[in-house]
Every structure is written in structure tokens, then in C-alpha cells.
VEXDREN-2710 file (C-alpha; in Angstrom, 1 decimal):
% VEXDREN-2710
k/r/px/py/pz
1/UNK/138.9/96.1/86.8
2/UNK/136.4/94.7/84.4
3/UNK/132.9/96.0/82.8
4/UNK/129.0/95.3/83.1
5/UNK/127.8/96.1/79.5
6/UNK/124.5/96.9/79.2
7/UNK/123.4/97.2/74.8
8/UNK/119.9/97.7/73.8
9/UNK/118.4/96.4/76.9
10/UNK/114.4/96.1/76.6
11/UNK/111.6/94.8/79.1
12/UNK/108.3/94.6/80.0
13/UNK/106.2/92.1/82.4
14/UNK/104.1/89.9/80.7
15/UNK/100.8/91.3/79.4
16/UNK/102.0/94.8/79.8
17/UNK/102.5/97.4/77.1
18/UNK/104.5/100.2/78.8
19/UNK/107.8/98.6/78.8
20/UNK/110.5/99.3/82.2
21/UNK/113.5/99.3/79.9
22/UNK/113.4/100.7/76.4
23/UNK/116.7/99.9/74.1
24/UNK/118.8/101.0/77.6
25/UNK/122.6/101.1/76.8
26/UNK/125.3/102.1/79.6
27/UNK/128.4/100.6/81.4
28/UNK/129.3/99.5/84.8
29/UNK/132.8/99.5/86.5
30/UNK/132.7/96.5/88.7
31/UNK/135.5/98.8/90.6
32/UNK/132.8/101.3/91.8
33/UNK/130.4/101.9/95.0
34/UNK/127.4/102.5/93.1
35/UNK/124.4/103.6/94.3
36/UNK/121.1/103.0/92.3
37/UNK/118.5/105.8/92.7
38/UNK/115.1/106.8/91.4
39/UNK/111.1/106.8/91.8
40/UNK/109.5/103.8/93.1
41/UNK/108.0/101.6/90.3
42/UNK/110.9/102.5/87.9
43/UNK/112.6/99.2/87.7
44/UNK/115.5/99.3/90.6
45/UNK/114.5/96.0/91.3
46/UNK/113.8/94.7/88.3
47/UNK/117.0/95.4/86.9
48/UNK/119.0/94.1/89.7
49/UNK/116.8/90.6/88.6
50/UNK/117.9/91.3/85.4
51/UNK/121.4/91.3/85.9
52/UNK/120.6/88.1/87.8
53/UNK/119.0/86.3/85.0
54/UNK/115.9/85.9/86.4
55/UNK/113.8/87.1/83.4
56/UNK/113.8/87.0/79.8
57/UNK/114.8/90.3/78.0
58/UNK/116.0/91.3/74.6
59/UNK/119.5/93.0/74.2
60/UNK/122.4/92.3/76.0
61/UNK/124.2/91.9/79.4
62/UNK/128.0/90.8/79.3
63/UNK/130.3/91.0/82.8
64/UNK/133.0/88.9/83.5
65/UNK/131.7/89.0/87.6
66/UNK/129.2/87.0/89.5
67/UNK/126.0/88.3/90.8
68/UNK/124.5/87.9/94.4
69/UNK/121.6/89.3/95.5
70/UNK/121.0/91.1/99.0
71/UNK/118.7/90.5/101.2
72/UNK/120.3/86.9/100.3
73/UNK/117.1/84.2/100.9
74/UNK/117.3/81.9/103.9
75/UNK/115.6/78.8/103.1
76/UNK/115.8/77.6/107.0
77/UNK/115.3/81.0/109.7
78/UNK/115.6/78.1/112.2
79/UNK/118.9/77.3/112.3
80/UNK/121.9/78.5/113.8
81/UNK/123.6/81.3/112.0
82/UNK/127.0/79.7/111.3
83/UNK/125.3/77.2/109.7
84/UNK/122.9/79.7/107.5
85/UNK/126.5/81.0/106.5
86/UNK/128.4/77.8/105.6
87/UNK/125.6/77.1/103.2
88/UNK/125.7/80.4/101.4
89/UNK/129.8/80.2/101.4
90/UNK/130.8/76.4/102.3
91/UNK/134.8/77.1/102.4
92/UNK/134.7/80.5/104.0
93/UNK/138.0/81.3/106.7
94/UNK/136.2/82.0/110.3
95/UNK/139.3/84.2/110.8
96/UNK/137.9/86.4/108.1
97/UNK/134.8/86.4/108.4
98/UNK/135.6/87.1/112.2
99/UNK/136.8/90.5/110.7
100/UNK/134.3/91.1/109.0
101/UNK/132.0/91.0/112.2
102/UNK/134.3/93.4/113.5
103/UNK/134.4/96.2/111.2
104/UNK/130.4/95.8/111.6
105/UNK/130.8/96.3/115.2
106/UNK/129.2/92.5/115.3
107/UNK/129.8/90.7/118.7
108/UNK/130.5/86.7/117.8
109/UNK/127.9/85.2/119.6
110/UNK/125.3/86.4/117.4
111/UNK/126.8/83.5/114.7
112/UNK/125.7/80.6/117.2
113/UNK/121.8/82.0/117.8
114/UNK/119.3/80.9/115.5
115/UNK/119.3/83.4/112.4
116/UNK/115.5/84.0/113.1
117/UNK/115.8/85.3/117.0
118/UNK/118.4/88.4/115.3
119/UNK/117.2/91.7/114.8
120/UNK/116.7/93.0/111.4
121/UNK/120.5/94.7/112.2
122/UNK/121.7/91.9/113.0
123/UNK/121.0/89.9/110.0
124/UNK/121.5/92.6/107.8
125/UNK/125.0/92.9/108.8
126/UNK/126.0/88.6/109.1
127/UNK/124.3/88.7/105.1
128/UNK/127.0/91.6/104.1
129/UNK/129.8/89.8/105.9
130/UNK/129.7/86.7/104.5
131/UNK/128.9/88.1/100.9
132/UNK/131.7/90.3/100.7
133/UNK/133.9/87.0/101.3
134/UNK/133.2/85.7/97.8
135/UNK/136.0/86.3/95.2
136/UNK/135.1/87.7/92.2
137/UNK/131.9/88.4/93.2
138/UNK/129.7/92.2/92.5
139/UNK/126.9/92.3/95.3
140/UNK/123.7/93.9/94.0
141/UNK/122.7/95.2/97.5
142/UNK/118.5/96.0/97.2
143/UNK/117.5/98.5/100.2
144/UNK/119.9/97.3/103.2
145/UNK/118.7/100.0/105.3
146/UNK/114.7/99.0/105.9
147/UNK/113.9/98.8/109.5
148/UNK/117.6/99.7/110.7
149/UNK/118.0/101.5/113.3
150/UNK/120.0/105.1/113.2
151/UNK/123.2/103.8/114.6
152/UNK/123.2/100.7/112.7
153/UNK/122.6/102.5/109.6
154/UNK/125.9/104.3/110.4
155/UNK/128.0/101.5/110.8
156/UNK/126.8/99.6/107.8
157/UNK/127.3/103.0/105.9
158/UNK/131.1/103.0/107.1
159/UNK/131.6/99.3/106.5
160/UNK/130.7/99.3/102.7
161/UNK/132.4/103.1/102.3
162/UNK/135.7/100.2/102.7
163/UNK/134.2/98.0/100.2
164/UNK/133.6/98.0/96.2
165/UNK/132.1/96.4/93.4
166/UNK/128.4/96.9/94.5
167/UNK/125.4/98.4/93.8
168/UNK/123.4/100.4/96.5
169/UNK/119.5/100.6/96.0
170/UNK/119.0/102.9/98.7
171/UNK/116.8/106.1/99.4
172/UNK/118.6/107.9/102.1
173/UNK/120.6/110.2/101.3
174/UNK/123.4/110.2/104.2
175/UNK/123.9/106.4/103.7
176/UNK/124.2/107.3/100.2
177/UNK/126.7/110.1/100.5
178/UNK/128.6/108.0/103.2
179/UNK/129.3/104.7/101.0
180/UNK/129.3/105.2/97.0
181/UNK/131.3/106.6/94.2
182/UNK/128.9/106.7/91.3
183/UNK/125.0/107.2/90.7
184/UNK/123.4/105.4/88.8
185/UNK/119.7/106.8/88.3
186/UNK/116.7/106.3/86.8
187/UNK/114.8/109.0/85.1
188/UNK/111.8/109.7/83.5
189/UNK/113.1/108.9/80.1
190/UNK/116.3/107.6/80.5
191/UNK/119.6/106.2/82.8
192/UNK/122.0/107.5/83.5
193/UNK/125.7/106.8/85.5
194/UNK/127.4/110.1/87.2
195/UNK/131.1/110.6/89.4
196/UNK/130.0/111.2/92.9
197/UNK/127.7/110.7/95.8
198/UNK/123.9/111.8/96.5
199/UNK/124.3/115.1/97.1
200/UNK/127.0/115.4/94.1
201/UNK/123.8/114.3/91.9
202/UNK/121.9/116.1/92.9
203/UNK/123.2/119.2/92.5
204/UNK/123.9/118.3/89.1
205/UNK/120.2/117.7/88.6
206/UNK/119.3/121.0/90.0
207/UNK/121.5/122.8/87.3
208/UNK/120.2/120.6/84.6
209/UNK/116.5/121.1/86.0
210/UNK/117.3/125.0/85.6
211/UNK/118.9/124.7/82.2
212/UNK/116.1/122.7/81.1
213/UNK/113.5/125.5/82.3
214/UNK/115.3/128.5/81.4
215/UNK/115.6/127.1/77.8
216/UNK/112.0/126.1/77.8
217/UNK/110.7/129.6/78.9
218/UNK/112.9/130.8/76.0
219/UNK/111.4/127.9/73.5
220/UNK/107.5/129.1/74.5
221/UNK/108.7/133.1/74.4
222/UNK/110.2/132.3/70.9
223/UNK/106.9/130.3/69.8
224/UNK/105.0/133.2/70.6
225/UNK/106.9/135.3/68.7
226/UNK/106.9/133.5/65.4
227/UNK/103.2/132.7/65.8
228/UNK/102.4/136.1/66.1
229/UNK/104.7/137.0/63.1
230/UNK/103.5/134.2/61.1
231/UNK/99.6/135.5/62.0
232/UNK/100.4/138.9/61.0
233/UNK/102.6/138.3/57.7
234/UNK/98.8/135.6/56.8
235/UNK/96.9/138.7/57.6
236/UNK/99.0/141.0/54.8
237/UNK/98.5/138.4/52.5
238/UNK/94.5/137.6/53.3
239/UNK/94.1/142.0/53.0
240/UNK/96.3/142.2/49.8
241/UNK/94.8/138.9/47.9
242/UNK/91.6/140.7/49.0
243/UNK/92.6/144.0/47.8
244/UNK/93.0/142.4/44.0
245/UNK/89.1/142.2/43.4
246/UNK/88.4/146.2/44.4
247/UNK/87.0/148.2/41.1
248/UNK/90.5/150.7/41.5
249/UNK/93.2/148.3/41.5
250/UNK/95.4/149.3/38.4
251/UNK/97.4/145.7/38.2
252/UNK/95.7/142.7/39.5
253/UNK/98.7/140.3/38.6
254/UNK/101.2/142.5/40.4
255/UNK/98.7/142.4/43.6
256/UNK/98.2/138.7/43.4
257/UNK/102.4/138.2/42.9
258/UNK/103.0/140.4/46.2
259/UNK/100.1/138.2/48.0
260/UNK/101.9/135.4/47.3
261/UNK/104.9/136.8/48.6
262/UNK/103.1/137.4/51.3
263/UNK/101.8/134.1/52.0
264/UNK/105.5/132.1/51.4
265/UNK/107.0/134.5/54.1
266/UNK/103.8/133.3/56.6
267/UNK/104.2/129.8/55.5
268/UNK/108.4/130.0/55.9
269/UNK/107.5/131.9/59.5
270/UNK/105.3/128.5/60.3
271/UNK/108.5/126.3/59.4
272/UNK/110.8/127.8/61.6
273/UNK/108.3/127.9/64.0
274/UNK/107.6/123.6/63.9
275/UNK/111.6/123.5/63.5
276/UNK/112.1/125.5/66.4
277/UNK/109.9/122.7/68.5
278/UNK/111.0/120.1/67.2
279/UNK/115.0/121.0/68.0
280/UNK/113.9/121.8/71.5
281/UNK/111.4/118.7/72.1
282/UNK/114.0/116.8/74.2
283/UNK/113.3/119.9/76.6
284/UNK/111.9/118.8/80.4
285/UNK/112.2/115.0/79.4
286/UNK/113.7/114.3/82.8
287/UNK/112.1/117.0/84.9
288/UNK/110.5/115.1/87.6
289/UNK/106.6/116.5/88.9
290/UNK/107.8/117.2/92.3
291/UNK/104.5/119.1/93.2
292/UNK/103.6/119.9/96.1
293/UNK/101.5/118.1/98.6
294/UNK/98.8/119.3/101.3
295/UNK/97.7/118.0/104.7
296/UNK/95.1/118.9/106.8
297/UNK/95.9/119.1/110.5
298/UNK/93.1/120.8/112.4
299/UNK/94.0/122.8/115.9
300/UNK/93.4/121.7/119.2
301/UNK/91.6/123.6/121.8
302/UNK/94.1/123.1/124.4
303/UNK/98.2/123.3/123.8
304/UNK/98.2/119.9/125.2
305/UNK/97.2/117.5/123.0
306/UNK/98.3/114.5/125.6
307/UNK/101.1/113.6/128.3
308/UNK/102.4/110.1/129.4
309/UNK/103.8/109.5/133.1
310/UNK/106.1/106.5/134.2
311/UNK/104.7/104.0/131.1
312/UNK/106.4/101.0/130.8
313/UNK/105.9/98.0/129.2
314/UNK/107.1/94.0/129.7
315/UNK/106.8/91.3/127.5
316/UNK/107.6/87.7/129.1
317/UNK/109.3/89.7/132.2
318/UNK/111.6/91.5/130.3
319/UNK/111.2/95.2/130.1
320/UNK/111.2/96.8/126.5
321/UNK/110.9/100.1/127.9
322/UNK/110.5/101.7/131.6
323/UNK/109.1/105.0/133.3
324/UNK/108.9/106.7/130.2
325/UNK/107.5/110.3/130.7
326/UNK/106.7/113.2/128.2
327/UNK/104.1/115.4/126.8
328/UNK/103.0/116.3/123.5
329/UNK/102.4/120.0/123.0
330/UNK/100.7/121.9/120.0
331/UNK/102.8/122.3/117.1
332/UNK/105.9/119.4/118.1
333/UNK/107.2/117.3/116.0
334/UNK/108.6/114.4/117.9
335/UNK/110.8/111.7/116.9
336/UNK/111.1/108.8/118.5
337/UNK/114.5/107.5/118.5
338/UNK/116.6/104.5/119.7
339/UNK/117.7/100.7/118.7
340/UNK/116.0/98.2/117.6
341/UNK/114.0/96.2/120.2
342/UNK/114.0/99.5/122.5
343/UNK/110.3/99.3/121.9
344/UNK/109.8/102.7/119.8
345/UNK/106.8/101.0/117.7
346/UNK/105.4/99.8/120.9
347/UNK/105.2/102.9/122.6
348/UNK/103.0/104.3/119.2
349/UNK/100.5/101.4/119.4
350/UNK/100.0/102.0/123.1
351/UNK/99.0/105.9/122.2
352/UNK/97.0/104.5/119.4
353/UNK/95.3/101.9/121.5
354/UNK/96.3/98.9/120.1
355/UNK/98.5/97.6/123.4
356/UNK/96.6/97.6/126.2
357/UNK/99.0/95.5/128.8
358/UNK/101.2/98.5/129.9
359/UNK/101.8/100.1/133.1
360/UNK/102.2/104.1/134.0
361/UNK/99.2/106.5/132.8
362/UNK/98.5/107.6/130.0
363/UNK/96.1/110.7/129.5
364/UNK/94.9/111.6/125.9
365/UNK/92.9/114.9/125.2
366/UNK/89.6/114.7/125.0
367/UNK/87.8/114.1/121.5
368/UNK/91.7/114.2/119.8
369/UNK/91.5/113.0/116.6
370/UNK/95.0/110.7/115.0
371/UNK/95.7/110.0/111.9
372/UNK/98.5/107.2/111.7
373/UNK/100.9/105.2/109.7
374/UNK/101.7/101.3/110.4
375/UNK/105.3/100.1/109.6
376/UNK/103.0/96.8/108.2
377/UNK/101.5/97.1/104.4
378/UNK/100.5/93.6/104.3
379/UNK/97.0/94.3/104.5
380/UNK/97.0/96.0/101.7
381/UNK/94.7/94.0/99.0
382/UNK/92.2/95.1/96.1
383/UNK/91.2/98.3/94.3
384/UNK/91.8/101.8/95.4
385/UNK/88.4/102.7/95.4
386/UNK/87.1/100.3/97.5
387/UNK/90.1/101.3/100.1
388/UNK/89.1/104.7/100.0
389/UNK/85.5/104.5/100.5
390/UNK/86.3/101.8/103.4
391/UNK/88.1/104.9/105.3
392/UNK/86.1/107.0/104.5
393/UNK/88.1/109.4/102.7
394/UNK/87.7/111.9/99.2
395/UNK/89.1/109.5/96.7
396/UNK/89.6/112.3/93.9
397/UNK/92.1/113.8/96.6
398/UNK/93.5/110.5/97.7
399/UNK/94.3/109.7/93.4
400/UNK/95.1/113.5/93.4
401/UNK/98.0/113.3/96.5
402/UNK/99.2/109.7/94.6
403/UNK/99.4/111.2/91.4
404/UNK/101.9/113.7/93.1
405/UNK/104.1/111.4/94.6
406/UNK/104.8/109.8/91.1
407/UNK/101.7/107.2/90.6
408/UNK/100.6/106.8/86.7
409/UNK/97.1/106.5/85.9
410/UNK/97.7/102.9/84.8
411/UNK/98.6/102.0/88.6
412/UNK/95.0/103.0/89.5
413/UNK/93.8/100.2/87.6
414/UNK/96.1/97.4/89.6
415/UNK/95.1/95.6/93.0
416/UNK/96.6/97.3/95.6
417/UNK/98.9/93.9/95.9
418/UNK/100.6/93.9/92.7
419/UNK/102.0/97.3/94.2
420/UNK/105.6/97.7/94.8
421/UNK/106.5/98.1/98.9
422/UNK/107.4/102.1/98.2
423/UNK/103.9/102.3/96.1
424/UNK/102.1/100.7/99.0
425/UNK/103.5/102.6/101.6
426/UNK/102.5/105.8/99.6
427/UNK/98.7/104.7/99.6
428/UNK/99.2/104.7/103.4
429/UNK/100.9/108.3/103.4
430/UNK/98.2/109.4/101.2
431/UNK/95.4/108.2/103.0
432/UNK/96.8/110.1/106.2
433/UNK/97.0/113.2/104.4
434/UNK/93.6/112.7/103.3
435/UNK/92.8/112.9/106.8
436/UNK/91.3/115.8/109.2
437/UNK/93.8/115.4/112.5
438/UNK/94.8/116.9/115.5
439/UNK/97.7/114.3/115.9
440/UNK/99.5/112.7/113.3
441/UNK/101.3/109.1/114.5
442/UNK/103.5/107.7/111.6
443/UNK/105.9/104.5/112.4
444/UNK/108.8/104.5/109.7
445/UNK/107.2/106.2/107.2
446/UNK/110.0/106.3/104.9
447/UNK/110.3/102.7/104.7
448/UNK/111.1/101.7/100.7
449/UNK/109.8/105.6/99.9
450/UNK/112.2/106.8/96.8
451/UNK/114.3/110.2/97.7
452/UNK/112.5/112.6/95.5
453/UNK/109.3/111.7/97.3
454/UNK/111.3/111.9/100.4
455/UNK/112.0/115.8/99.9
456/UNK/108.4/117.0/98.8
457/UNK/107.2/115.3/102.3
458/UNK/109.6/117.0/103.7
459/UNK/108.8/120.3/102.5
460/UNK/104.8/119.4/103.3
461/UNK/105.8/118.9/107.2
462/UNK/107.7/122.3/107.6
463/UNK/105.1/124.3/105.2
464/UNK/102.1/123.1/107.2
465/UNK/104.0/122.3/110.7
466/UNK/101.8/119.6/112.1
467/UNK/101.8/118.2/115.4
468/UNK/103.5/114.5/114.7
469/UNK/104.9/111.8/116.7
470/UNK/107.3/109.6/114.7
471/UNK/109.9/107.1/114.0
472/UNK/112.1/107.4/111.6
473/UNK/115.8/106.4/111.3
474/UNK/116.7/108.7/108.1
475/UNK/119.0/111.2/109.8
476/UNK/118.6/113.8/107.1
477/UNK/114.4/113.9/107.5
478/UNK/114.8/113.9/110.9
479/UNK/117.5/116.5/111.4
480/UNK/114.6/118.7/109.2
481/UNK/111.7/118.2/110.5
482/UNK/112.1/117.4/113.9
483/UNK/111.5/119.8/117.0
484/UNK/112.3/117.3/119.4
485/UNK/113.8/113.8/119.9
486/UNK/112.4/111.6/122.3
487/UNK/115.0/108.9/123.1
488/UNK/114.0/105.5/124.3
END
């Protein structure tokens, strides 16, 4: 067992004033499955890069370990895969790394393809393998689960719940509560490391949460109280000081000493007011907006909205799907599910228009209106503004929706390239809940999306229940949300 120590750790990128890390002190047991947690744009990243010496900072970081970074960069996608691994671990034992395959339910002969013809799975799972061979070495493990597929998800979940001495930057919360040990989260003010999975967390956070409001409802209760004793005791004193310059007063000088009685009792009421706010300013520090968010489905004259019979599609020969038949009904929420490859995203762009070489029939209501979410952000370039007047949608909603889901005003002012992957892929979600929609077609929404925005999207879907087609591999928003699971 050794330590990561982390003392008076401060950062900010270049030609920004609003620093990530602010005089940040904690410890790490390079011993523990730790997963790394908080809103997109709070530094996750960042700090892994930190911890790999990739940027200058101020204050210090002492281990005794080496870093590596997954997804591990491979300079050459072209090659063979055994050969990608020998140069990332030259005097690795096959027999181990053999294992290794194994417990990842990994068949061989995916080491002797080129890395570049494996599914995101695939090379997901050869990347852990071979980085959990190094000796000595803590793996700083930066959103595995992107693009996995349900049942890969699992078994990568149950192959590092054998491991340690990593850190997990991951937003679902089953893979989280599967693997680690400790969480270490970013808040709105601070870090902080706690025993236990997700869910562990998170109930903790609920009872701090509560704590945090009860006291403050008893800090604004008690304000109002002293202010209204302090306004009353300056009132006694304003009538009696008053009171000194009437024609009957028999005593001015005891008048004037009882106003200023008076007056020290108002001005002592005022102090313990300002002390009472001042002992209770830490209160809400880390009490995350988590407000909620609207969407605008619009009903369909019919109760079905469209119906597919016998599609299939083939790409070189090869079938990626076949005969698929199903209907979407009023009100359904269907997820798509299946591996990798099955063709899930395929079957979206066919309703959506965009794949035009299929076979089967495909019948779409009449005038129905779809509001959708690519799995691709790359288009995604310039100013906000401009992106919302090119849809055509209210941009005071659009900010209003992002400002919900944890954007700062200072992000509005940044090309929408500079964004982090969650950040883009919340201008996406925002623009479809900006938009008027029978349908709503979303293709991994979730994709690098942080777990507290995670749950208010959530909660949107089953307060406003409208009809969706998606894919999404995070069991948890599926399981509660879903009506119906269309498997491919």
C-alpha cells in the first residue's frame, strides 16, 4: 500500500481567471477502486492530466506509483493487435495476458486482426488487459464505457471489480456500483474522497443535501427574527430620542440615556444578526442546481405514430440486421438494444432518412414531426447563437435548458469547440428539448453526460412521458424510462 498526496493543488488554463483547482488537498490509497464523479466541465480530466504531468500547476503531487492513461493512444490503428500491445508492454507473458482475455470473455483471435477493424468493445477490453500487466502501475481509467454495448459494459464492470489501484471516471451508476470502493467527487466548491460505491454516495449526499436545507431554512427563519427585533428595538429608540424635544418631558438627559440604550440593544441585535450569517455562510456550498427541465412533445392525431415491416439492411453482402418488424404507438418509449455492430444506430438513420439502401417497408405518419440526437458531436463549431438561430430554435430557452444542466454563463461566451464532449452533447439534448415533436429519436444520448444530469433527464422523460425511440446502454436509465425494449 502506498499514497497519492495531493497539497495545495491550484490550476487554471492559460488566459483564464476562474481557476479548476483552488489550493485542493486530499489523499489517495493506490490500494482502492476509485471511481471519479462529478459535472462535466469540473476537471475529471484535467486532473487525471495532472497526475500525468502533462501541465504546469502550483502545489504538490507525490506517489510512489506510475501513471497510465486509458483510452491508451495508438499511434498506428493499422497494425495487428499483438503488435499495438508489445509496443505498450514489450516483455509482457502471452500466458498472462491470455488470462487476461479470458476474464474479459475475449476470444484470442481478436489479438492477430488489425486493432482498427475491432469494435469499440473490443479495444476497450485488449487496452485494460494489457495495462493491468504493468507492475507497479495505478491506471487512471477516463470514461471506459462510451459506446459499449450493455453486455460488454457488464463484463468490463466484473473484470475491474477483481482489480485495484485505479481510478474510474465514469457516469453510470451500475458500472460504478459494480467495480469501486471509494468516490472520489467533485463538487461545487470542493473534493472530496468517501468509503463506498455510487449509490453509497449518494445517499450520503442526500442526507447532507437535507442537512444543508433544513439548517438553511432555520438560518433565514432566524434572520428574520432578529431583523424584525433589531427594527423594532431602532424604532423605541427613534420614538424615545424623539420624545426628548416635547415641551412636557421632565428630564431630557434621562430620556436621551434610555434612547441610547435603546439604540446599543438595536445595534447589538444587528451583530448577532451579521454573526449568525457569517457562522452559517458555508451553508448550500455544495448543493448542486438540479432544476428541473421541460420538453415539448406535441400529440399525434392517430395512436400510431409509424410501423416497420420485414426491414433489413446489408452492407457489402453481409446483413447487419434482417426482417425487423415493429410499431411505434403513442406514448412508448422504446429502447433499442443489442451489441455492437447489430446495427441499432442504423436502424435510427433509416427512420430519420438518412439510409436510404434498405429493404422491407417502412410507413411513417403523415406530417410527424422528430426531433433527434446523433451519437456524432463533431460538427459542432462556433457560437451558440449562431447554432440556435441556424435551427431555428428560442435561444433564451436553449441558454435557459443549458444553464440547468450545469453550464456557467462564461461557457456561453466559448466556440462551441473548446466544449468538453459531455458539454457538447448537452447543446444537442438541449436543442431537442427546444423542439416541438411528435417523435423524439435519440442515439446514445448519455454518451460522456455526468450522473447528476443523468437523473434530472430522467425525471424530465417520466414527468412529461414522450413518445421516444432510443439507444442507450445505461441499464439504470433504461430500466426507468423504458416501456419497451426492442432487441436487435
Amino acid at each position: 500500500m502506498s499514497l497519492i498526496n495531493i497539497q495545495q493543488l491550484t490550476f487554471a488554463y492559460e488566459g483564464s481567471y476562474d481557476p479548476i483547482f483552488e489550493n485542493t488537498s486530499f489523499q489517495i490509497d493506490t490500494n482502492w477502486k476509485l471511481g471519479f464523479i462529478g459535472r462535466n466541465g469540473r476537471g475529471k480530466t484535467t486532473f487525471l492530466k495532472l497526475l500525468l504531468n502533462q501541465y504546469e500547476y502550483s502545489g504538490t503531487i507525490s506517489s510512489s506509483v506510475s501513471f497510465d492513461y486509458f483510452p491508451y493512444p495508438v499511434k498506428n490503428s493499422s497494425q495487428i493487435t499483438i503488435d499495438v500491445l508489445e509496443e505498450i508492454l514489450p516483455d509482457y507473458e502471452y500466458w498472462r495476458l491470455s488470462k487476461e482475455c479470458s476474464l474479459l470473455d475475449l476470444s484470442e483471435e481478436v489479438l492477430y486482426r488489425p486493432f482498427e477493424t475491432l469494435s469499440h468493445g473490443e479495444q476497450t477490453k485488449v487496452l485494460l488487459a494489457i495495462l493491468f500487466l504493468k507492475e507497479n502501475n495505478f491506471l487512471l481509467i477516463d470514461e471506459p464505457t462510451n459506446h459499449l454495448d450493455r453486455q460488454a459494459r457488464e463484463t468490463v464492470s466484473q473484470y475491474l471489480k477483481r482489480k485495484k489501484s485505479f481510478i474510474l471516471v465514469s457516469h453510470d451508476r451500475a458500472f460504478l456500483d459494480t467495480c469501486v470502493d471509494h468516490i472520489l467527487s467533485i463538487n461545487k466548491t470542493d473534493i472530496e474522497v468517501q468509503q463506498g460505491n455510487f449509490s453509497t454516495w449518494q445517499q450520503n449526499k442526500e442526507y447532507s443535501d437535507q442537512f444543508e436545507l433544513a439548517e438553511n431554512e432555520k438560518l433565514q427563519k432566524d434572520i428574520k427574527r432578529l431583523s424584525e427585533a433589531a427594527r423594532r428595538t431602532s424604532n423605541w429608540s427613534d420614538k424615545t430620542e424623539k420624545s426628548k424635544s416635547g415641551p412636557d418631558v421632565p428630564d431630557r438627559g434621562f430620556v436621551g440615556h434610555k434612547a441610547a440604550k435603546l439604540m446599543k440593544r438595536a445595534k447589538s441585535s444587528e451583530l448577532r444578526m451579521e454573526k449568525s450569517i457569517e457562522s452559517k455562510s458555508q451553508l448550500l456550498k455544495n448543493i448542486e442546481s438540479n432544476d428541473a427541465l421541460k420538453i415539448k412533445p406535441i400529440p399525434y392525431p392517430q395512436q400510431k405514430l409509424m410501423e416497420a415491416n420485414q426491414l433489413s439492411l446489408f452492407y457489402d453482402e453481409k446483413a447487419i440486421f434482417e426482417n425487423i418488424s415493429f410499431s411505434v404507438l403513442q406514448g412508448q418509449r422504446i429502447a433499442i438494444q443489442g451489441k455492437n455492430g447489430c446495427g441499432k444506430t442504423s436502424l435510427l438513420k433509416i427512420i430519420l432518412g438518412e439510409q436510404k439502401d434498405y429493404q422491407g417497408i417502412l410507413n411513417i405518419g403523415n406530417g410527424l414531426k422528430i426531433s433527434s440526437i446523433s451519437q456524432d458531436t463533431s460538427f459542432l463549431k462556433g457560437e451558440l447563437d449562431e447554432f440556435a438561430r441556424r435551427h431555428d430554435i428560442d435561444l433564451t430557452l436553449f441558454k435557459t435548458i443549458l444553464r440547468k444542466l450545469d453550464f456557467s454563463r462564461l461557457q456561453f461566451e466559448k466556440k462551441m469547440e473548446d466544449f468538453s464532449e459531455g458539454q457538447k452533447k448537452k447543446v444537442l439534448i438541449a436543442k431537442s428539448l427546444c423542439e416541438q415533436a411528435h417523435l423524439y429519436v435519440w442515439d446514445e444520448p448519455l454518451n460522456f453526460i455526468d450522473v447528476l444530469s443523468r437523473i434530472q433527464i430522467e425525471n424530465l422523460i417520466l414527468e412529461y412521458q414522450p413518445t421516444m425511440l432510443l439507444v442507450e446502454h445505461d441499464k439504470k436509465f433504461v430500466d426507468m424510462i423504458a416501456t419497451d425494449i426492442l432487441y436487435l
